[in-house]
C-alpha positions as CSV (number, residue, x, y, z in Angstrom):
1,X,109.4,227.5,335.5
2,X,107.8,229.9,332.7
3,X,107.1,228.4,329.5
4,X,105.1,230.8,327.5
5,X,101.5,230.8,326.6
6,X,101.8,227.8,325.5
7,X,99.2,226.4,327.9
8,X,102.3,226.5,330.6
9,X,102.4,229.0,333.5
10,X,103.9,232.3,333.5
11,X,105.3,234.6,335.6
12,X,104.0,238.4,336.1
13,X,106.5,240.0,334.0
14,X,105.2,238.0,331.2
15,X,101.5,238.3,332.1
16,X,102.5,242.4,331.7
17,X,104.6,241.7,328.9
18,X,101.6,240.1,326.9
19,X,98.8,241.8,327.9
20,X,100.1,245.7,328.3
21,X,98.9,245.7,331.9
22,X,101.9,246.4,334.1
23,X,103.1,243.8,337.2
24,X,102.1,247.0,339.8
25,X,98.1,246.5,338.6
26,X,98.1,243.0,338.3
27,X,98.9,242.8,341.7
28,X,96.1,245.7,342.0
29,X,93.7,243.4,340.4
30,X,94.4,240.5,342.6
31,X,94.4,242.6,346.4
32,X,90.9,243.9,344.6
33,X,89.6,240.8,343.4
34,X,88.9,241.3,339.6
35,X,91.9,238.7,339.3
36,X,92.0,235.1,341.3
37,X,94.9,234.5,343.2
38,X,97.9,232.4,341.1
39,X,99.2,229.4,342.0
40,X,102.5,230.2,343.7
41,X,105.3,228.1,342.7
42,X,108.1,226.8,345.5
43,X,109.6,229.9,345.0
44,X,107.0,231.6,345.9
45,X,106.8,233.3,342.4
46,X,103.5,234.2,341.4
47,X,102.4,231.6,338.2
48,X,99.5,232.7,335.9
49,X,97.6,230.5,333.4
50,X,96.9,231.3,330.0
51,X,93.0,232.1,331.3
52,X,94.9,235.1,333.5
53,X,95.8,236.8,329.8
54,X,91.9,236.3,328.6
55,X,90.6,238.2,331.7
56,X,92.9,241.1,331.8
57,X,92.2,241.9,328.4
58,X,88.6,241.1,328.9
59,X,89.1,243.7,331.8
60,X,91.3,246.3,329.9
61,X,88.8,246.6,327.5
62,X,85.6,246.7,329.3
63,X,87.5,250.2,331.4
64,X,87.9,251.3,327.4
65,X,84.0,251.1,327.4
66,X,83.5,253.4,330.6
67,X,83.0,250.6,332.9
68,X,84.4,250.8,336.4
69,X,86.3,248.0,338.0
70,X,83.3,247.5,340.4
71,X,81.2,246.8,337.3
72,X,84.0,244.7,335.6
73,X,84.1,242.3,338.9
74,X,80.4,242.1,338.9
75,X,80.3,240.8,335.2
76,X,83.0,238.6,336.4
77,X,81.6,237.6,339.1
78,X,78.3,236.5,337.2
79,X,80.4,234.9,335.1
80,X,82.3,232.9,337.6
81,X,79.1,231.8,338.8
82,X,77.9,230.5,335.1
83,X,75.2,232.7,334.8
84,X,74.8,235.1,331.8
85,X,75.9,238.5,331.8
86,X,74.3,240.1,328.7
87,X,71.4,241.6,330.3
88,X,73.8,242.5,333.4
89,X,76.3,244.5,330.8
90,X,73.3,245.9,328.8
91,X,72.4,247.7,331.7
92,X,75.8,248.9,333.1
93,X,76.5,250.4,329.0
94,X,72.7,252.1,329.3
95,X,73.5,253.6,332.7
96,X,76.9,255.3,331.2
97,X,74.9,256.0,328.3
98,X,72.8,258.1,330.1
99,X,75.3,259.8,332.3
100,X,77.6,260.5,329.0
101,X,74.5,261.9,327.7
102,X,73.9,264.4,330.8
103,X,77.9,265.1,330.6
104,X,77.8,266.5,327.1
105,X,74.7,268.5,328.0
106,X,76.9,269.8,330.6
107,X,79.3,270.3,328.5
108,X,77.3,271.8,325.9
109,X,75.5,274.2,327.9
110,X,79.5,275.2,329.7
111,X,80.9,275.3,326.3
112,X,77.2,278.1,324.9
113,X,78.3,280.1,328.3
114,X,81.7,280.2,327.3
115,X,81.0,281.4,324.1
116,X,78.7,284.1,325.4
117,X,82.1,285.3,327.8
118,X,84.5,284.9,325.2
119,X,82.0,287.6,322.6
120,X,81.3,290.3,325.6
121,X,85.0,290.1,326.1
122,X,85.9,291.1,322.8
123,X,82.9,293.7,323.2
124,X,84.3,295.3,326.4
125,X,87.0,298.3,326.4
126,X,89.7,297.0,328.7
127,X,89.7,300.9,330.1
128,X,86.5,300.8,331.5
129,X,88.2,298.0,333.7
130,X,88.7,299.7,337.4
131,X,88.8,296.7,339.4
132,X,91.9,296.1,340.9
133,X,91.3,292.2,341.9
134,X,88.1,291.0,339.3
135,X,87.7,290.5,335.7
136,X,84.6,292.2,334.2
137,X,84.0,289.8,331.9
138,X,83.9,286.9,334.6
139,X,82.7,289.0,337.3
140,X,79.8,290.0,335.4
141,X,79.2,286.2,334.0
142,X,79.3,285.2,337.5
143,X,76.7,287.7,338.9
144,X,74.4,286.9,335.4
145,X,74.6,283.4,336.8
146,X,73.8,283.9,340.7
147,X,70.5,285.7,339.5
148,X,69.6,283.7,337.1
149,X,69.8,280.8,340.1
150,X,68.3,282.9,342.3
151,X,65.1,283.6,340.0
152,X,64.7,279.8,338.7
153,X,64.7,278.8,342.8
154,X,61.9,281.5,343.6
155,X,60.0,280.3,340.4
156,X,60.3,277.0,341.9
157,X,59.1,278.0,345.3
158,X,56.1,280.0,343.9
159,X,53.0,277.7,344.0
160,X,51.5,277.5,340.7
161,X,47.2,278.3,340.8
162,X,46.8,274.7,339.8
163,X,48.9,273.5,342.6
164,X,45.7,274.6,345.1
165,X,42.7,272.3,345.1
């Protein structure tokens, strides 16, 4: 029988209750590993430890970090073995580092060519607009981008002189 987290066991519903992880992904996390098995009672009821709390707030909050499951059951895993994970995790939080860092470039360089649509659409006389089936502000953004493509790929192919020995 459940007794709290009082160093008893307790069922799912409580496990969800107390960690704000619902009973559908702690079952998730066990078929996927990141959480061990519980004892089963006679019942057959699932029965979790107080360690089962510790670990799925350890895990909710290294997802708030960027960190994959995959990465959270490696760290785990390490863990489980006794081996330290700092170095493990400092590397995991440098790699997302450095993909968040390409993202907002992305994002940075989407967000500059949206600007640029946005003003030549407030330039542009919705009269001179004859196309039935394409915007002229896109269409033309679109094109502006194909060349632009096209120009950096045939700078790209063109050898440079000091290329040649």
């Amino acid at each position: 029988m459940s007794r709290g987290y009082t160093g008893f066991l307790m069922r799912i519903g409580e496990l969800a209750q107390r960690t704000g992880v619902s009973a559908k992904t702690i079952r998730y996390y066990e078929d996927i590993g990141v959480l061990p098995p519980p004892k089963r009672g006679t019942n057959d009821y699932r029965d979790y430890s107080p360690d089962a709390v510790d670990r799925l707030r350890f895990v909710r909050d290294a997802q708030a970090t960027g960190l994959t499951l995959t990465e959270i059951a490696s760290i785990l895993e390490l863990r489980g073995h006794g081996e330290s994970t700092c170095d493990h995790v400092t590397e995991l939080l440098e790699h997302h580092l450095r993909d968040l860092d390409e993202h907002i470039e992305t994002l940075q360089r989407t967000r500059e060519t949206l600007s640029g649509l946005t003003e030549r659409a407030r330039r542009l006389d919705p009269a001179t607009c004859t196309d039935p089936n394409r915007c002229q502000t896109i269409s033309a953004a679109s094109s502006a981008k194909v060349r632009a493509r096209e120009t950096a790929a045939h700078l790209h192919e063109t050898p440079h002189r000091d290329d040649h020995p």
